[in-house]
Rosetta silent file (secondary structure, phi, psi, omega in degrees, C-alpha in Angstrom):
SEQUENCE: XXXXXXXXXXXXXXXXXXXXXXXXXXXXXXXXXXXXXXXXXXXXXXXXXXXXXXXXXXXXXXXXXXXXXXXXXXXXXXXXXXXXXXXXXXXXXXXXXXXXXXXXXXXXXXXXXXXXXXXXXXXXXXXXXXXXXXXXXXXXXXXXXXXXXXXXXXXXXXXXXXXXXXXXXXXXXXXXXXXXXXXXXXXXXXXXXXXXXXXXXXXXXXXXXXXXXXXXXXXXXXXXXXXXXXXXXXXXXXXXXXX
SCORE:     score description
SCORE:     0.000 S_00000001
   1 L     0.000  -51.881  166.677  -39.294  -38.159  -15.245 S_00000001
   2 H   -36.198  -57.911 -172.590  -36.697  -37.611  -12.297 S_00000001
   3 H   -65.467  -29.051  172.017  -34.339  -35.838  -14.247 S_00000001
   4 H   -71.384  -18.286  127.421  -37.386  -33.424  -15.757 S_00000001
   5 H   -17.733  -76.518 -133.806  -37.698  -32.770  -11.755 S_00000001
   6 H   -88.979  -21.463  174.492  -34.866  -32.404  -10.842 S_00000001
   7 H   -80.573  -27.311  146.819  -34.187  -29.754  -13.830 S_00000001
   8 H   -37.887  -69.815  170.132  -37.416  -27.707  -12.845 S_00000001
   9 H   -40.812  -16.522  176.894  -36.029  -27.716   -9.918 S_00000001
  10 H   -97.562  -49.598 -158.165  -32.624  -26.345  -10.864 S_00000001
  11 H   -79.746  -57.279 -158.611  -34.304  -23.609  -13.551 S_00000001
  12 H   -71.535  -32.652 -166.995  -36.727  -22.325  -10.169 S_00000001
  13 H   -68.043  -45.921  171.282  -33.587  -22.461   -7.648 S_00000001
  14 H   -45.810  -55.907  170.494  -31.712  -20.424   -9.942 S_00000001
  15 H   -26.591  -58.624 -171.515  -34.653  -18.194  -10.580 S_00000001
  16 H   -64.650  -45.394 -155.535  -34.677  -17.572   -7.045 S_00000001
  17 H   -77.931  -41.924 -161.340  -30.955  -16.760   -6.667 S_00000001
  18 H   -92.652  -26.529  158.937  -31.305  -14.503   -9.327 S_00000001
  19 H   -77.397   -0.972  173.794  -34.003  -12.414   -8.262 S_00000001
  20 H   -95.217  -11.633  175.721  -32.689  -11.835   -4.737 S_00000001
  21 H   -92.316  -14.466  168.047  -28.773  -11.018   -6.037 S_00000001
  22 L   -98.075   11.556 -178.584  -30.382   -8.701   -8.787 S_00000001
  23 L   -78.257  -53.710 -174.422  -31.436   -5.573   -6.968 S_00000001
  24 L   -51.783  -39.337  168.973  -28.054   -5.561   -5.190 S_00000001
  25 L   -57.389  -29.663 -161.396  -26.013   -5.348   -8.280 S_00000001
  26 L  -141.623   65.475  163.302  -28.397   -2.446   -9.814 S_00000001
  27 L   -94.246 -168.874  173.912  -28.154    0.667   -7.208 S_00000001
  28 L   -84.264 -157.816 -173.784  -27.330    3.554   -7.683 S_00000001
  29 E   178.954  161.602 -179.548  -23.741    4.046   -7.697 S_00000001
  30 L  -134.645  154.142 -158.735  -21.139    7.132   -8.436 S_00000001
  31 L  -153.209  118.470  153.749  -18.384    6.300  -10.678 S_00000001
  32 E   -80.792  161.746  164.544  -15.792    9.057  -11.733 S_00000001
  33 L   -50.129   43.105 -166.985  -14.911   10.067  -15.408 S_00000001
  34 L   124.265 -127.171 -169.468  -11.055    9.357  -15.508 S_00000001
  35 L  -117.956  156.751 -174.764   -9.624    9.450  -11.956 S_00000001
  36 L  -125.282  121.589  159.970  -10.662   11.314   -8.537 S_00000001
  37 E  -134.546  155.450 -149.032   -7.627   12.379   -6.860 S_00000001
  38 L   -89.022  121.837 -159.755   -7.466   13.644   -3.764 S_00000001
  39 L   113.682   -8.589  177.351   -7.003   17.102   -3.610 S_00000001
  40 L  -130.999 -152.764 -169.206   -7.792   18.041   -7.113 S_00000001
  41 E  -143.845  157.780 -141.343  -11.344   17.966   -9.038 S_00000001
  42 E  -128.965  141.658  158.487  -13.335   15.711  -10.406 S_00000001
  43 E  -121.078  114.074 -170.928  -16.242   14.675  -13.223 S_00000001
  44 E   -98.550  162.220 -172.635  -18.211   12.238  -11.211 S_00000001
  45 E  -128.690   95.648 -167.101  -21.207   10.206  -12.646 S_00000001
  46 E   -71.318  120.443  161.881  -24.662    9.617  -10.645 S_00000001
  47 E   -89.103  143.931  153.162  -25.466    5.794  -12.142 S_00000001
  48 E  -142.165  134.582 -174.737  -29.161    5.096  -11.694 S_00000001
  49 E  -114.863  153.996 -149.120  -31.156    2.023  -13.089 S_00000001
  50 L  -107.820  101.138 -165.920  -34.437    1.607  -13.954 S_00000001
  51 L   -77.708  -15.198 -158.834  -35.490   -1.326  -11.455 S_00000001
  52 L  -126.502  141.602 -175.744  -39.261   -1.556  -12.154 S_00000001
  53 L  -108.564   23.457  176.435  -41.017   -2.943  -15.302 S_00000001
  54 L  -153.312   36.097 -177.473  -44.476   -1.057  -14.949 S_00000001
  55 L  -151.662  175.747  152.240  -43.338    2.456  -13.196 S_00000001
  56 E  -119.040  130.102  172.626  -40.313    5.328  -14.188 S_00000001
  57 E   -99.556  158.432 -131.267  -38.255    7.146  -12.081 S_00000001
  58 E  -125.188  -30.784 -155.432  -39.152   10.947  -12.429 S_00000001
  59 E  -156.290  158.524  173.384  -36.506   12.096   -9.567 S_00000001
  60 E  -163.335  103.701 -178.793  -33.127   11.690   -7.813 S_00000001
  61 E  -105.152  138.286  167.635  -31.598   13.833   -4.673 S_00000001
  62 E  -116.325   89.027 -174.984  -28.020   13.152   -3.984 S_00000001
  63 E   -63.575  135.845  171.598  -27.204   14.576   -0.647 S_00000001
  64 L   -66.528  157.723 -160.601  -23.367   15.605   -0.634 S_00000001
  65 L   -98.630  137.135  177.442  -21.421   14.262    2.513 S_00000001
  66 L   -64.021  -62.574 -167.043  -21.330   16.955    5.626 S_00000001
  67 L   -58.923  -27.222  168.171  -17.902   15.605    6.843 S_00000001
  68 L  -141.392   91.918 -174.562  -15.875   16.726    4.010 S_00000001
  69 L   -83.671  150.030 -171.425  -18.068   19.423    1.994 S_00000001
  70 L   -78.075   45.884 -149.229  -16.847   20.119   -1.266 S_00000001
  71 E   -30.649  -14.359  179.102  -16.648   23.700   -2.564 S_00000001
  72 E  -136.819  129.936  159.057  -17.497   23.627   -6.203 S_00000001
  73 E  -144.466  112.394  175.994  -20.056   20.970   -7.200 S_00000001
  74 E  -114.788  131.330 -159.972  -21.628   21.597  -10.599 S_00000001
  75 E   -77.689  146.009  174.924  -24.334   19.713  -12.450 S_00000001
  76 L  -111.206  146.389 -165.800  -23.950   19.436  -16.264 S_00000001
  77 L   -62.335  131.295  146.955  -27.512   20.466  -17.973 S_00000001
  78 L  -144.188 -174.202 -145.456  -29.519   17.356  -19.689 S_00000001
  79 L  -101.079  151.580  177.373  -32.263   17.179  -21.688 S_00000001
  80 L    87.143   -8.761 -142.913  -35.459   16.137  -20.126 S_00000001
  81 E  -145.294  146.398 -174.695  -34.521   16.834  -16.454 S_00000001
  82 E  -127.620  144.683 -165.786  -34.894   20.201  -14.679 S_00000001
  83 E  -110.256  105.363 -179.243  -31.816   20.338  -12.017 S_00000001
  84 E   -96.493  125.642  174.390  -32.257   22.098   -8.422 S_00000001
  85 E  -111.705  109.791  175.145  -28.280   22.607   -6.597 S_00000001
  86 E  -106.063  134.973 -162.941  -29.029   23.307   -2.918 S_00000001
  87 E  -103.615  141.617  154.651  -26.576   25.047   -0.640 S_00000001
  88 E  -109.729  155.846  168.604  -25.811   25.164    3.363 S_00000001
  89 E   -84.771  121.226 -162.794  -23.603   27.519    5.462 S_00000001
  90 E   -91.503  153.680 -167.423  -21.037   25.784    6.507 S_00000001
  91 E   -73.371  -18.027  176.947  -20.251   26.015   10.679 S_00000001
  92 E  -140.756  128.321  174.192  -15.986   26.234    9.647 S_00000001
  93 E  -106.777  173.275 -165.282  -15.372   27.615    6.175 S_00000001
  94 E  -100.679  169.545 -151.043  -13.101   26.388    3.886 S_00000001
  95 E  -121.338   73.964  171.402  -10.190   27.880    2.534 S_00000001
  96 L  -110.026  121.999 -176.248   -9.645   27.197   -1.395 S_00000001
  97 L    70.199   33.778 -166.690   -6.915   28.609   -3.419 S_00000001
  98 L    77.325   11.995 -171.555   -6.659   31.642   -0.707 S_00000001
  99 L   -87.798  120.803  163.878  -10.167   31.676   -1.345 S_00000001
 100 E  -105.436  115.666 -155.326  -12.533   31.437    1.837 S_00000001
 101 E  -100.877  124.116 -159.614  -15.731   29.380    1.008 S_00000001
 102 E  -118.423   14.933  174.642  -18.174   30.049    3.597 S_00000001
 103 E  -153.825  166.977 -175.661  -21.219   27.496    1.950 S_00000001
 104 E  -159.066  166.886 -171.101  -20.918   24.308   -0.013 S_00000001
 105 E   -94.283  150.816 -145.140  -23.559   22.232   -1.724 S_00000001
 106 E  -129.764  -26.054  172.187  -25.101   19.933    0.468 S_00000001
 107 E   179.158  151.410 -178.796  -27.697   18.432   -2.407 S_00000001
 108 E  -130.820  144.876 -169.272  -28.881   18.245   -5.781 S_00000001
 109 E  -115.352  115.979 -173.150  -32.096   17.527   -6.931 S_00000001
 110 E  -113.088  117.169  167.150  -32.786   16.060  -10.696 S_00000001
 111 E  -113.887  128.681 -174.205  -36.802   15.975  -11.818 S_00000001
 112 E   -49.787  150.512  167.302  -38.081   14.759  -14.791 S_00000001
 113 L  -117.465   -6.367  177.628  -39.761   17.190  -17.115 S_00000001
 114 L  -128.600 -114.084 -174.365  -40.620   14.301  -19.353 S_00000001
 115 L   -91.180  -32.632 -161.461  -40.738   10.273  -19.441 S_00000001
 116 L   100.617 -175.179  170.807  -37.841    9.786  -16.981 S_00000001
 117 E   -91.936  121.742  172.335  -35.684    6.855  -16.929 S_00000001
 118 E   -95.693  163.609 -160.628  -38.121    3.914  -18.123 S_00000001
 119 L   -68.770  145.529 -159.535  -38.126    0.683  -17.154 S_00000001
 120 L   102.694   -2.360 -148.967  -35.191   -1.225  -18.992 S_00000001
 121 L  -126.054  138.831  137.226  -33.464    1.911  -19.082 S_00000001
 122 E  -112.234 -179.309 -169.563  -30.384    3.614  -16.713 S_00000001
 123 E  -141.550  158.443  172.027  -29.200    6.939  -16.920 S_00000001
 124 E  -111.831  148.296  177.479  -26.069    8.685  -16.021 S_00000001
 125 E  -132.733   87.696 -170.527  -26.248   12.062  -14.089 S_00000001
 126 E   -71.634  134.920 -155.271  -22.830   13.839  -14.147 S_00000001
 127 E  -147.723  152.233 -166.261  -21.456   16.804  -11.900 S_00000001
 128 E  -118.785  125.286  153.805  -17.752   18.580  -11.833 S_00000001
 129 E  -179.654  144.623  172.958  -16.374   18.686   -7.675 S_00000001
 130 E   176.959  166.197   29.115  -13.883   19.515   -6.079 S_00000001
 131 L  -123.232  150.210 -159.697  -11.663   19.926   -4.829 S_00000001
 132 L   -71.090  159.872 -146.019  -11.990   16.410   -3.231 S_00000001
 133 L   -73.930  167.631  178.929  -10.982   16.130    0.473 S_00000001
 134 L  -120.283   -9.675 -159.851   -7.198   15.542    0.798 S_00000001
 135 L   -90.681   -3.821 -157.024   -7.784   13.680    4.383 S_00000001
 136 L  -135.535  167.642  171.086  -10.264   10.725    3.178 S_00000001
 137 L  -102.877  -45.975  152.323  -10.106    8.109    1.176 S_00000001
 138 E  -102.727  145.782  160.257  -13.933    7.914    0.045 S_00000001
 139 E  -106.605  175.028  176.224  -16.950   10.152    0.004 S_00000001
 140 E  -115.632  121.034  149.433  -20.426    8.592    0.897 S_00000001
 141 E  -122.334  127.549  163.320  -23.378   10.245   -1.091 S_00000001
 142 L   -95.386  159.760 -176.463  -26.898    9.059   -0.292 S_00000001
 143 E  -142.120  127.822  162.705  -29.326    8.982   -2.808 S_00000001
 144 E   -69.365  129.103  175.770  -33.138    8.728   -3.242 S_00000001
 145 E  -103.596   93.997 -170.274  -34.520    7.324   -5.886 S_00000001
 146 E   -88.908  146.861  145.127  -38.746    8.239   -6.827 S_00000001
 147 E  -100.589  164.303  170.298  -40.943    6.715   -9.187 S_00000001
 148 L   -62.280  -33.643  167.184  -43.755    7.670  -10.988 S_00000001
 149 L   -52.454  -16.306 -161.298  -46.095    5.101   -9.221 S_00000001
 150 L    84.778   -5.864  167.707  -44.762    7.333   -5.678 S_00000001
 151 L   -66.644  133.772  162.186  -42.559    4.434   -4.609 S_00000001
 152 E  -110.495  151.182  150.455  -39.435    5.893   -3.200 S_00000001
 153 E  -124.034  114.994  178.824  -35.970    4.055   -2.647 S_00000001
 154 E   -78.668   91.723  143.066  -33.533    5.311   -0.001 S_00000001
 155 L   -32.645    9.471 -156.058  -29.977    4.410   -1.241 S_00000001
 156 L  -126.464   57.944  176.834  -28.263    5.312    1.959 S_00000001
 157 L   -91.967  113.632 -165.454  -27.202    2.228    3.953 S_00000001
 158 L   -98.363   99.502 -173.469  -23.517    2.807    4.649 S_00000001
 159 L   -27.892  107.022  166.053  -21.436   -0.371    3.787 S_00000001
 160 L   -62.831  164.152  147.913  -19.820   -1.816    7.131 S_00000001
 161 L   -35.743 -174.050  140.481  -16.381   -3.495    7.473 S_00000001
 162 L    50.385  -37.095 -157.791  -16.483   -6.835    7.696 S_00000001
 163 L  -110.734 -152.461  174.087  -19.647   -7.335    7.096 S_00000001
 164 L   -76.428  176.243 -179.024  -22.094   -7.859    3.491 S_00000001
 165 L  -101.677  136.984 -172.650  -23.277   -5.477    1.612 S_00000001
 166 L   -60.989  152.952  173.974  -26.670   -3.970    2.666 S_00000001
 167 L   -41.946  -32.931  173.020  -29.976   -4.196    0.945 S_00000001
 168 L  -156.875   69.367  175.182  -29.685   -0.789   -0.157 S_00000001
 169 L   -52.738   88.851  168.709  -25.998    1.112   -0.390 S_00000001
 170 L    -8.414  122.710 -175.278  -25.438    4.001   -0.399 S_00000001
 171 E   -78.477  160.766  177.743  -22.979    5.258   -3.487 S_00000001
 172 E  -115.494  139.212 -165.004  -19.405    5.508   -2.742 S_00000001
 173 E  -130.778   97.026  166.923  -16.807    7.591   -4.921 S_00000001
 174 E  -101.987  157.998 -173.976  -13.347    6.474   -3.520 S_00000001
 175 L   -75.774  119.125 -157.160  -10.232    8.195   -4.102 S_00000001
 176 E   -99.258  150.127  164.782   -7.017    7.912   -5.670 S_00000001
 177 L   -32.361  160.909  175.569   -3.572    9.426   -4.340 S_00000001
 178 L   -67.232  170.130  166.789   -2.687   13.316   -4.899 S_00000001
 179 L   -99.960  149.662 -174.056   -0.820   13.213   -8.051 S_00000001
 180 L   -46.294  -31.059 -161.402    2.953   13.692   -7.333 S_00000001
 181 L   -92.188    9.584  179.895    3.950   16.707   -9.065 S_00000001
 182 L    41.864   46.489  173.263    0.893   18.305   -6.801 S_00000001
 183 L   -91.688  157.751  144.291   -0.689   19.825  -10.344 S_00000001
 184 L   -54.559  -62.247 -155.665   -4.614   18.947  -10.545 S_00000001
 185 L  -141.493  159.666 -147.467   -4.853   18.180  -14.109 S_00000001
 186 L   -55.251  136.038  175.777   -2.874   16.879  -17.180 S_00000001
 187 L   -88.918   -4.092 -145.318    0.828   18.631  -17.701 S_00000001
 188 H   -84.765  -41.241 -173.161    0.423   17.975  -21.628 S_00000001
 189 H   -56.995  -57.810 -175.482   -0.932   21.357  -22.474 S_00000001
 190 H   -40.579  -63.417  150.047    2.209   22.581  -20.568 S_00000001
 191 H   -66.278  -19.901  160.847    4.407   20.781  -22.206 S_00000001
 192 H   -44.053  -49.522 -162.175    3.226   21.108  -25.652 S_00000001
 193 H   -65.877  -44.659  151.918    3.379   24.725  -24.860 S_00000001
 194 H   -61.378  -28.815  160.801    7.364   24.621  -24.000 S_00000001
 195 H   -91.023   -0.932  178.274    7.916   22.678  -26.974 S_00000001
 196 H   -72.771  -68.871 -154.689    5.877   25.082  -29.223 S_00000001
 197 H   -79.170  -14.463  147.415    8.220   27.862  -27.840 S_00000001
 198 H   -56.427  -41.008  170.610   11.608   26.008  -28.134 S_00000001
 199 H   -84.319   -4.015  164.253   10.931   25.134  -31.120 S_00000001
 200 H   -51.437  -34.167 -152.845   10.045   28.720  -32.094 S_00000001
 201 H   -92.926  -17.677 -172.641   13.287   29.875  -30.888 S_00000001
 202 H   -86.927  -12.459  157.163   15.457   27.616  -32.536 S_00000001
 203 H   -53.687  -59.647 -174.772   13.362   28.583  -35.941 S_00000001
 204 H   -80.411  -41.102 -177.324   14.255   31.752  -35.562 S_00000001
 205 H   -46.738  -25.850  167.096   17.725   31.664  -34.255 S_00000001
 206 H   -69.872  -41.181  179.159   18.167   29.691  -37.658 S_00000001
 207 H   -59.294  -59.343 -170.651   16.439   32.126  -39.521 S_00000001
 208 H   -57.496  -49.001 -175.048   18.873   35.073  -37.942 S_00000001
 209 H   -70.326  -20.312 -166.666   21.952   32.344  -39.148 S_00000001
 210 H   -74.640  -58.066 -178.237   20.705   31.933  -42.684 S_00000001
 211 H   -25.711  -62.921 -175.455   19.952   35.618  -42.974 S_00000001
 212 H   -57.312  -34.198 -178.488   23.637   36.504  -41.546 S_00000001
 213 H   -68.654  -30.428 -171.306   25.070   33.981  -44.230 S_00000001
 214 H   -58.697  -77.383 -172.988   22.877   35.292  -47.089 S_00000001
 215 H   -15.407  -89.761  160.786   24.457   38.739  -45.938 S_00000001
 216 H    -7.909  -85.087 -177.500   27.787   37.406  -46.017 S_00000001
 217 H   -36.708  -71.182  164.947   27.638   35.830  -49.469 S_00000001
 218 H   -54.927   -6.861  173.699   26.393   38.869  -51.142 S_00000001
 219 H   -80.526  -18.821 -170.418   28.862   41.309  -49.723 S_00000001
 220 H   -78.712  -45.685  179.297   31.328   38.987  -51.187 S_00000001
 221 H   -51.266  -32.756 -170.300   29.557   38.660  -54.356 S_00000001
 222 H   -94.584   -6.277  169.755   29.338   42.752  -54.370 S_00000001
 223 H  -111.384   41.379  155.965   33.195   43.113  -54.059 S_00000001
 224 H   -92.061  -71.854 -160.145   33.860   40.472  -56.646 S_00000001
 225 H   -46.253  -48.136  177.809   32.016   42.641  -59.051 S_00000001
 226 H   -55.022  -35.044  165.468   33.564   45.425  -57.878 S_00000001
 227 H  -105.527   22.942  166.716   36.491   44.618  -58.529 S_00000001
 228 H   -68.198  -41.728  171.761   36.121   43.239  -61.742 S_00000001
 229 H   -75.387  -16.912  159.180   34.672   46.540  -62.553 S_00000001
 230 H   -55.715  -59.271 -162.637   37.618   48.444  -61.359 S_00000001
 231 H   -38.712  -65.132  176.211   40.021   45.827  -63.423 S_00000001
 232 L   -41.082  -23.251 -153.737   37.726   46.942  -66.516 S_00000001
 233 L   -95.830 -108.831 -147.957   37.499   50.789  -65.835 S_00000001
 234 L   -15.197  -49.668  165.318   41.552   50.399  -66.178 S_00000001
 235 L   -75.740   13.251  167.577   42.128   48.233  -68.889 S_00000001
 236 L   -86.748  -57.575  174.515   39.343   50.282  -71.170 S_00000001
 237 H   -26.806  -59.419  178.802   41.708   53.351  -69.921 S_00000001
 238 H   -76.975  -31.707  173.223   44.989   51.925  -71.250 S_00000001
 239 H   -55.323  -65.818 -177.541   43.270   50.583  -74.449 S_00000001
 240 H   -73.691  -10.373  177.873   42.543   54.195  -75.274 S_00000001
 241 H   -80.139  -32.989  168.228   45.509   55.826  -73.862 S_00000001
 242 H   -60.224  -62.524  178.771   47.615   52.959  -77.040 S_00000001
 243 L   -10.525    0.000    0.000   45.052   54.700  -79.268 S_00000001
C-alpha cells in the first residue's frame, strides 16, 4: 500500500516537472540552414510549435533587430500562409557592396489563409538575410505568436547572463566567424570551373600533338611512296630502253 503511494506520488511529481519544463523547451526559436557567418548571408528558419491542444496559431510577426539592420531579408513563399515584409528608413544607411541601403526590413508578418499550425503540429518559416552584421556575435528577433482562440504569446524576453532562461525567450540566431578566404559562399563551383578549363586545355594541347604527329607520319608515308614511284618510273624506263 506504501509503495502504491509512494509511486502515485512519483508519477504526479514528475507530471508536475514536466508540465512546467515543457513550454520552455517549445518556443519559438531561429535556427540557420547550414552556417550564419558573419559578414556573409544566410537561410535562417523561424521554428514555431503548436503549444495548445484545442486552438491553432493563424499568425507570426518577427520583428528584425534595430541595432544591426540587415539589408536583404527575404521570405520564401508557402502554401497556406499569406506573407507581409515591412520596411523602415533607416536614421544611418548602410553601405553594401558600394551599394548605399537607405531602409531595411524591420518585420515580417506570416497569416494563415487556412488551418494554421494545429495543435500537435510545428512549422518552419524560412527567410534568406544578409549580409549578417560583421560586429556581433548574435541577432535577437522577437516574435509573437497568435492563436485562433485570440490568445497571443510575446516571445521577446531577452536571455540575461548569468541568469535562467526566461518564461518566454526571445529567438536568438548566433553567429559563426567570417570565413577566412573572405568569399560568402562555397568555392566548389570555382574550382570545378578551373578544373573544367585545365582540363580543356590540356585536351586540346593533346589534340594539337596528335594532329602534328598524324601530320608527320603521313608526310613520311607520302615520300616513301614517292619514291618508290620514282624507283619504278626508272626501272619500267630501262626495261624498255633493253627492248
Amino acid at each position: 500500500m506504501k509503495v502504491s503511494r509512494l509511486a502515485a506520488s512519483g508519477a504526479l511529481a514528475g507530471a508536475a516537472v514536466l508540465a512546467l519544463s515543457g513550454p520552455a523547451f517549445a518556443h519559438v526559436s531561429v535556427q540557420p540552414e547550414g552556417a550564419a557567418a558573419k559578414g556573409g548571408y544566410a537561410v535562417v528558419d523561424f521554428k514555431v510549435p503548436n503549444e495548445r491542444d484545442n486552438a491553432s496559431t493563424t499568425k507570426l510577426e518577427v520583428a528584425f533587430p534595430a541595432d544591426h539592420p540587415l539589408a536583404s531579408a527575404m521570405p520564401e513563399p508557402m502554401d497556406g500562409w499569406k506573407i507581409k515584409v515591412t520596411k523602415t528608413e533607416l536614421a544611418k544607411p548602410l553601405v553594401v557592396h558600394g551599394k548605399k541601403i537607405t531602409e531595411a526590413v524591420s518585420k515580417i508578418t506570416w497569416t494563415a489563409d487556412g488551418k494554421g499550425i494545429e495543435p500537435g503540429y510545428f512549422e518552419k518559416f524560412p527567410v534568406s538575410v544578409g549580409a549578417l552584421p560583421e560586429d556581433a556575435d548574435e541577432l535577437v528577433f522577437k516574435a509573437i505568436q497568435t492563436y485562433d482562440n485570440k490568445e497571443v504569446v510575446r516571445w521577446i524576453e531577452v536571455q540575461q547572463d548569468g541568469q535562467e532562461e526566461p518564461e518566454n525567450p526571445a529567438p536568438v540566431l548566433t553567429l559563426s566567424a567570417a570565413a577566412e578566404d573572405g568569399h560568402h559562399g562555397s568555392t566548389a563551383a570555382e574550382d570545378a570551373s578551373d578544373k573544367t578549363t585545365t582540363a580543356a586545355s590540356s585536351d586540346s594541347a593533346a589534340s594539337s600533338d596528335s594532329s602534328d604527329t598524324t601530320a608527320r607520319v603521313l608526310a613520311v608515308v607520302g615520300i616513301a611512296v614517292g619514291a618508290l614511284g620514282v624507283a619504278y618510273g626508272v626501272l619500267a624506263g630501262r626495261r624498255r630502253s633493253d627492248a
